[in-house]
C-alpha positions in Angstrom: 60.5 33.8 17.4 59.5 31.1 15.2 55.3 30.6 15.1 55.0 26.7 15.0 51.6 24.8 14.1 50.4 22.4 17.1 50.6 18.9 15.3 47.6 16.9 16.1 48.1 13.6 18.7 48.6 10.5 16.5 45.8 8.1 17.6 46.0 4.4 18.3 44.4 2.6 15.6 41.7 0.0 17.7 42.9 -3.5 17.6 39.1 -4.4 17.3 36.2 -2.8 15.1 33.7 -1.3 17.3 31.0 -3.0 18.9 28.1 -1.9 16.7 25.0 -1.3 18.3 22.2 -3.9 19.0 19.0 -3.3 16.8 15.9 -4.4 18.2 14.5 -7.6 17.2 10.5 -9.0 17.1 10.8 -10.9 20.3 11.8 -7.5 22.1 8.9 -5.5 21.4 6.3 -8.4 21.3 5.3 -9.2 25.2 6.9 -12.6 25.9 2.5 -14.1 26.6 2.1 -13.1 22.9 2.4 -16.3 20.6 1.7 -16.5 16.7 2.7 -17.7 13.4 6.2 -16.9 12.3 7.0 -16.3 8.4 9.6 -15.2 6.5 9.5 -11.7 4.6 8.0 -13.2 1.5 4.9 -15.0 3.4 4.7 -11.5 5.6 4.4 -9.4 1.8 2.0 -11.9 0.7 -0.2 -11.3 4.2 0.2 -7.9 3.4 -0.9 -8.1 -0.3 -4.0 -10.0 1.3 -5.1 -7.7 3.7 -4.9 -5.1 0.6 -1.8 -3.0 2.4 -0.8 -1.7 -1.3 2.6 -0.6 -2.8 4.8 -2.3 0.3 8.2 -4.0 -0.7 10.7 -6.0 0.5 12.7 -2.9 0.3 10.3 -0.9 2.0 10.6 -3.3 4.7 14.6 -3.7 5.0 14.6 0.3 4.5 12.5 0.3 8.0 14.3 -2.1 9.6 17.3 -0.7 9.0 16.4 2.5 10.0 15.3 0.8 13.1 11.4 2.0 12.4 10.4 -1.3 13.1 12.3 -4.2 14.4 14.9 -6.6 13.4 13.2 -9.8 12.1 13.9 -13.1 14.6 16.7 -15.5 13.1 14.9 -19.2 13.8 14.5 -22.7 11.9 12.0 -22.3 10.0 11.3 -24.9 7.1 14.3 -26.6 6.6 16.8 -24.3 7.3 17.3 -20.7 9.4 15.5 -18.1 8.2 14.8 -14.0 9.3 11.0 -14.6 10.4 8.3 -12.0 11.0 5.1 -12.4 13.7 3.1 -12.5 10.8 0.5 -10.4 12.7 1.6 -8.0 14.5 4.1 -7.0 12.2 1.7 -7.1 9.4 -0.6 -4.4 11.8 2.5 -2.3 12.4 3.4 -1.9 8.7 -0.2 -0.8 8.1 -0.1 1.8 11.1 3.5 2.9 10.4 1.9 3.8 6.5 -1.0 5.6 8.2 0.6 7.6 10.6 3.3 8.6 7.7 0.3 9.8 5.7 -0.7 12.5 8.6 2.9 13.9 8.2 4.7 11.6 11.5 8.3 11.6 11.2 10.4 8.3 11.4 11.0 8.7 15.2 7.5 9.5 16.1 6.5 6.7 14.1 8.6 4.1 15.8 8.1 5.4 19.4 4.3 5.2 19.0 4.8 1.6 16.8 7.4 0.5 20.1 4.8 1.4 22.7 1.7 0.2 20.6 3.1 -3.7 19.7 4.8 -3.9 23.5 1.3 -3.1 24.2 0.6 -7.0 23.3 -3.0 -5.5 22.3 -3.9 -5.4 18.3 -5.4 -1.7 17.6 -9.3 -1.3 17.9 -9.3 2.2 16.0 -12.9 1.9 15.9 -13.2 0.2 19.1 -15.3 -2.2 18.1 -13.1 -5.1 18.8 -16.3 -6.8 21.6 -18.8 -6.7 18.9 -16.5 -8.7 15.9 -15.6 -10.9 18.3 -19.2 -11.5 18.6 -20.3 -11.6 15.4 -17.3 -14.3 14.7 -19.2 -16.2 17.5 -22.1 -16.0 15.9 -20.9 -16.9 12.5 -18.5 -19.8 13.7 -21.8 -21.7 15.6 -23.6 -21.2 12.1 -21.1 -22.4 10.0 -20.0 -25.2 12.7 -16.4 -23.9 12.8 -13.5 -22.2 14.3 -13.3 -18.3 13.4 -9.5 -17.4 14.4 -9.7 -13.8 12.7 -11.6 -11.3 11.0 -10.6 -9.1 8.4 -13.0 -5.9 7.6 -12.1 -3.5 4.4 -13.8 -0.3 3.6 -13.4 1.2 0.4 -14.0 4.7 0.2 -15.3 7.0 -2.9 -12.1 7.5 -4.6 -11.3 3.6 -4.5 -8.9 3.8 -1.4 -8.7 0.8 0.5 -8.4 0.4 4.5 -8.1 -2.7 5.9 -8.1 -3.6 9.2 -7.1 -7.3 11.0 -8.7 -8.3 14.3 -7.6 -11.6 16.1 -10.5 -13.4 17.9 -9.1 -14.8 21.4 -8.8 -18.5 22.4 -11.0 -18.2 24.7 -13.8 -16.8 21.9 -12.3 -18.7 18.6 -12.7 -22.1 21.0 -16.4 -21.6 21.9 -17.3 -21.1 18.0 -18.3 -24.7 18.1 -20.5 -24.9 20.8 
């Protein structure tokens, strides 16, 4: 008897590529009530540079998209022609947490599953929940300087120079009655 070697079944080659899978954008983890300034990755890296988020590229930020750590920016027209643009904000606050929580040893996917549920939230992070009282004190300030306050930003440096800086939005409803 002759041993023979099963041949393997010839497969049909697809007659289209396959479908590759939809990434995330922006507008799907942002709750469709949030509104706020869209800009493209050089005016988010410049947000970043002034909120003193250090050592963050455009690399940095393609790398994480791509590995779907945070979303795919939102294709729109956006000065002139169509751009890929950020929400300024929030992804500006999800690049800061995303570096924090990679400094306390996260991985990737616990990174993007707690940045998912945190921007879907709609709610910028109060880590020292002390949102009520900045919004007050920008109440305070905006009726002494006669004007609008829209946002505060607070930055502690500690002893070793390390800088942490944190972003909180003032509502309409607060940033309106600066003036009064």
């Amino acid at each position: 008897m002759i041993a023979t070697t099963p041949q393997p079944k010839a497969t049909p080659m697809p007659t289209e590529p396959p479908e590759a899978a939809r990434r995330e954008s922006w507008a799907d983890w942002l709750p469709s009530t949030k509104t706020e300034q869209q800009g493209t990755l050089d005016e988010l890296l410049a947000y970043l540079e002034r909120l003193d988020v250090a050592g963050v590229t455009a690399d940095n930020i393609r790398y994480w998209t791509k590995a779907g750590i945070i979303p795919v920016p939102t294709k729109r027209w956006h000065n002139g022609a169509t751009r890929a643009l950020y929400p300024i904000t929030s992804a500006a606050l999800a690049i800061n947490e995303l570096l924090e929580l990679k400094g306390l040893g996260y991985s990737l996917e616990q990174i993007r599953t707690r940045l998912r549920a945190w921007v879907g939230s709609g709610r910028n992070p109060d880590p020292m929940g002390i949102s009520e009282a900045i919004t007050e004190v920008a109440h305070q300030y905006g009726r002494i300087q006669q004007n609008t306050i829209t946002a505060v930003q607070i930055q502690f440096i500690d002893a070793d120079g390390r800088k942490q800086g944190y972003h909180y939005d003032i509502p309409p409803d607060h940033a309106n009655n600066n003036q009064r």
